[in-house]
Structures are given as structure tokens and as C-alpha cells.
N, C-alpha and C positions, 0 to 999 in steps of 0.2 A: 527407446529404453523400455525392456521390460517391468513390467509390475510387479518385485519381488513379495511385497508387501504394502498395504493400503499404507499411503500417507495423507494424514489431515492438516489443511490448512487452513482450518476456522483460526488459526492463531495466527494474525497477520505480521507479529515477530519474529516466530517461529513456526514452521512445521513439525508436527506430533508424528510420533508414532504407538499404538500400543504397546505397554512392557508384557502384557500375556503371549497378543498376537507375538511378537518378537522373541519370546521365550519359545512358544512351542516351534516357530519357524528354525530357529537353530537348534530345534532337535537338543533342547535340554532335557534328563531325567528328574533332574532334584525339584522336588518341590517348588512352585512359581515364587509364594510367602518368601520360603526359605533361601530360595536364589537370586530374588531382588535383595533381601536385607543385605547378604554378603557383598552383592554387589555397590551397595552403596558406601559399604567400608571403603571401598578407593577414592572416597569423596567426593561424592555427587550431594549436592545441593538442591532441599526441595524447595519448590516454586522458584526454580532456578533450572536446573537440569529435567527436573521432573516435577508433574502437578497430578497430586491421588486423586483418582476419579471410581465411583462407584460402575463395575461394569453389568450389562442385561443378564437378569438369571432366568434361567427357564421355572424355575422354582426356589424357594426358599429364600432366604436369605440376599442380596447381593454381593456378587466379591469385590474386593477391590483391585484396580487396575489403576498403571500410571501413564499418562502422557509424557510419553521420553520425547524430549528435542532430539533434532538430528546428531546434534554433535555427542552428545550422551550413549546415542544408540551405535553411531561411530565407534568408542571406545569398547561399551561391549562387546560389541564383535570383536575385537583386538585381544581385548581380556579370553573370548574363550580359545583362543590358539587351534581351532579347529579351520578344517577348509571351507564350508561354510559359512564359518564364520569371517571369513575373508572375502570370500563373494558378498555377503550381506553389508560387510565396509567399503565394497566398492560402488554398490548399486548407492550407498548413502551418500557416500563421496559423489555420483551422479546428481544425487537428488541436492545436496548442498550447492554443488558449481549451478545448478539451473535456475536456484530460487535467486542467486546471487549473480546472476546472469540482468543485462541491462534493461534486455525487456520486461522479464520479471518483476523489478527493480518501478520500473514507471507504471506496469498493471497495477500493483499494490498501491501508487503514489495516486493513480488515477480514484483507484478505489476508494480510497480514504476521504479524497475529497467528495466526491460524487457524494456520499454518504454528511460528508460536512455540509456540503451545501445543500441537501434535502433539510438537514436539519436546518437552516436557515431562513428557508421557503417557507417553511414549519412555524418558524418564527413573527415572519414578515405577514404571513397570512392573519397568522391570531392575530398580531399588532394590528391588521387591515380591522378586524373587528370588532377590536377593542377600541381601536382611533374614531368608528363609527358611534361609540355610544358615550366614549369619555371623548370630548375636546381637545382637553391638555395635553392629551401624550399626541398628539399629530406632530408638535418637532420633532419629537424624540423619535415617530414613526420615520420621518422625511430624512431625519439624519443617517439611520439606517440603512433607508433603500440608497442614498446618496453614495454611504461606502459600497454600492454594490453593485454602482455602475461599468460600464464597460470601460476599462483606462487604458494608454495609449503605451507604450513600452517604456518609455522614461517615466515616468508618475509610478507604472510598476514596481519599477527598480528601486524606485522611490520610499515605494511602502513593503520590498520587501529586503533594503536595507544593505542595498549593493550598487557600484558602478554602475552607471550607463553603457561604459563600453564592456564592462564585465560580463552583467548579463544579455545585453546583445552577442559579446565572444561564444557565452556557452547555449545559446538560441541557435546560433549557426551551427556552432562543433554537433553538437545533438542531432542536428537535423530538423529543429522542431520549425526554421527560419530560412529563408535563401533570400538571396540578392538578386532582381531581375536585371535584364540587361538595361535599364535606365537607374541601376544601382537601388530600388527600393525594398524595404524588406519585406515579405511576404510569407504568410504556411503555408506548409505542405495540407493538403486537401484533407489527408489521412486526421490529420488533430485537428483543423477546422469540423469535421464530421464527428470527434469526438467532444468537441462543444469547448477546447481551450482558447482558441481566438475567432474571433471575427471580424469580416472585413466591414466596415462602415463610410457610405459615403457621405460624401461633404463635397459640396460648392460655394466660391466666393460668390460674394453677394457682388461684391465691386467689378471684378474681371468677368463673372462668369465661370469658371475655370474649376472642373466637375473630374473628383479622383477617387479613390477609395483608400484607406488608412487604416494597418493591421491594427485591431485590438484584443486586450486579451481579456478573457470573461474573467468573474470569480471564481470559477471553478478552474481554469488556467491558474490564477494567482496560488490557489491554495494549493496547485500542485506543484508548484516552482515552488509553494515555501517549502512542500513536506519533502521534496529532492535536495534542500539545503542549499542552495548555491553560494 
């Protein structure tokens, strides 16, 4: 897909686009000021549809520019009845189905945790060196690290408030899970490498009897929460 136009995706809700860049791409005359305000008469919604953002001025002053969502800038193009303005609804229509697209959909899920869980590392660390000089808080430290062990898929399910056999159903359908031929469930290597489960071994003490047993990390859990199962 062509680049009709830059879109930003610092907004993990939504995709932005410039209302300037967008104004002058569809080859409007009227004033930018004056062609947003009218535009907003058809009821666009700020910090909603749109968020005012100061844009780079080579000199003086800076002007103001908005972060249009996709589906805002959708409509504009609709509104100006121009051919242009119809290519520019369709490249948006591309850019909508792709954010909304499944891969899409778990980079983001991925993302968010990744970033949870830094900040928790964050957490755990300072605890480490505060348990070092204050005593008392070493429970409170241990309880911590305790939820943020590696857990087993039922204890998952567990804590994040579903089936057993539900979230094993949608481990499978996904693909995040298969079944070997001795029936056990296992990942695919691809999310193993991206640090959602791990395999852990364990041996009975009594038999002998030495396997390995999927688990899924915290940063797994917090991505299954943020997908909602």
C-alpha cells in the first residue's frame, strides 16, 4: 500500500493523521483555520475525533494543527465530494482494515505489555533495594516477586478469570498452542522467542520420570489479559 499520507501511531487507540497535512493533500483553497471550523459543524467531537496540537513553525508564532483519527479523516474525504477525496477514503479505509487486522491487533497487545512489564522490573528492582535497607518490606517484597512467577495454564486461566477449557480453546484457535502427537500442549517457537511462555523442566523425585511443562511468563499473562479473552 502506498503512502498517501504520513500516519502516526504514537496513539495506541488510534492512528492520527495531520488536519494541515490532510487539508493541503486534498488540494483545499479555503483557509486551513477556516475549513477545519466548518468542518467540525458536522459533529466531530474534540478529544474525541480530534486532539489540537501546536504544529513546527519555521518562525513566529506556532499554528495550530489537529490529530484527526482515522475514521474522522474518513468522513472528510466523503464530505469534500471531490475525486481525491475519494482515493484519500480509500487509502484510510486500507489503513483502518490493517490496524484492525489480527496481527496488528496482538503487536499492540504485545506492546503494551512489554512496556507493563518493564515497568514492574522497575518496581521489583527498587523493592530489591529498599528490602536491602528497610527489613519489614521483604514480605511485601517476596509477595510480589511471588505473583510474578512463571504459572502453568490452569492457574492462568485462573487469574485471568476464564475456563480452563476456554482458554486452552482459544490458545489453540490462535495458534499461540498445538497438541503433540502424545496429546500435550506445547508453543509455537515464534512466542516462545517472544518471551510469552516457556518450557520448564521437572522431574519426579520418586519415578525418575524427567518432561518439560508449557508455562506462560507475565508478560504472556498481561497479554492474554489486554486481548480480553
Amino acid at each position: 500500500m502506498n503512502e498517501l499520507i504520513k500516519v502516526n501511531y504514537e496513539n495506541t487507540d488510534c492512528p492520527t493523521v495531520s488536519g494541515r497535512e490532510l487539508h493541503e493533500a486534498l488540494e483545499i483553497t479555503t483557509r486551513y483555520n477556516d475549513w477545519f471550523s466548518r468542518m467540525c459543524e458536522y459533529g466531530f467531537t474534540k478529544n474525541k475525533d480530534f486532539y489540537s496540537i501546536l504544529s513546527k513553525s519555521t518562525g513566529g508564532r506556532p499554528s495550530t494543527d489537529h490529530a484527526i483519527t482515522i475514521p474522522m479523516a474518513k468522513e472528510l474525504c466523503m464530505i469534500q465530494r471531490t475525486d481525491i477525496g475519494r482515493q484519500f477514503r480509500q487509502y484510510f479505509i486500507a489503513v483502518e482494515e490493517a490496524w484492525n487486522s489480527p496481527e496488528m491487533i496482538m503487536q499492540r497487545a504485545l506492546s503494551i505489555a512489554n512496556e507493563r512489564v518493564k515497568a514492574l522490573q522497575v518496581s521489583v528492582s527498587q523493592l530489591t533495594v529498599e528490602n536491602q535497607i528497610m527489613q519489614p518490606k521483604a514480605k511485601y517484597f517476596d509477595a510480589l516477586v511471588d505473583r510474578n512467577l512463571l504459572t502453568g495454564i490452569r492457574d492462568t486461566a485462573k487469574e485471568l478469570h476464564v475456563k480452563q477449557n476456554t482458554f486452552v480453546k482459544f490458545l489453540l484457535e490462535k495458534k499461540y498452542l498445538y497438541r503433540s502427537k502424545k496429546g500435550k500442549l506445547l508453543p509455537y517457537a515464534q512466542y516462545v522467542d517472544s518471551g510469552l511462555f516457556e518450557l520448564k523442566e521437572f522431574t519426579n523425585d520418586k519415578t525418575g520420570f524427567s518432561d518439560t511443562q508449557t508455562m506462560i511468563t507475565p508478560k504472556g499473562k498481561e497479554t492474554f489479559r489486554l486481548l480480553s479473552i
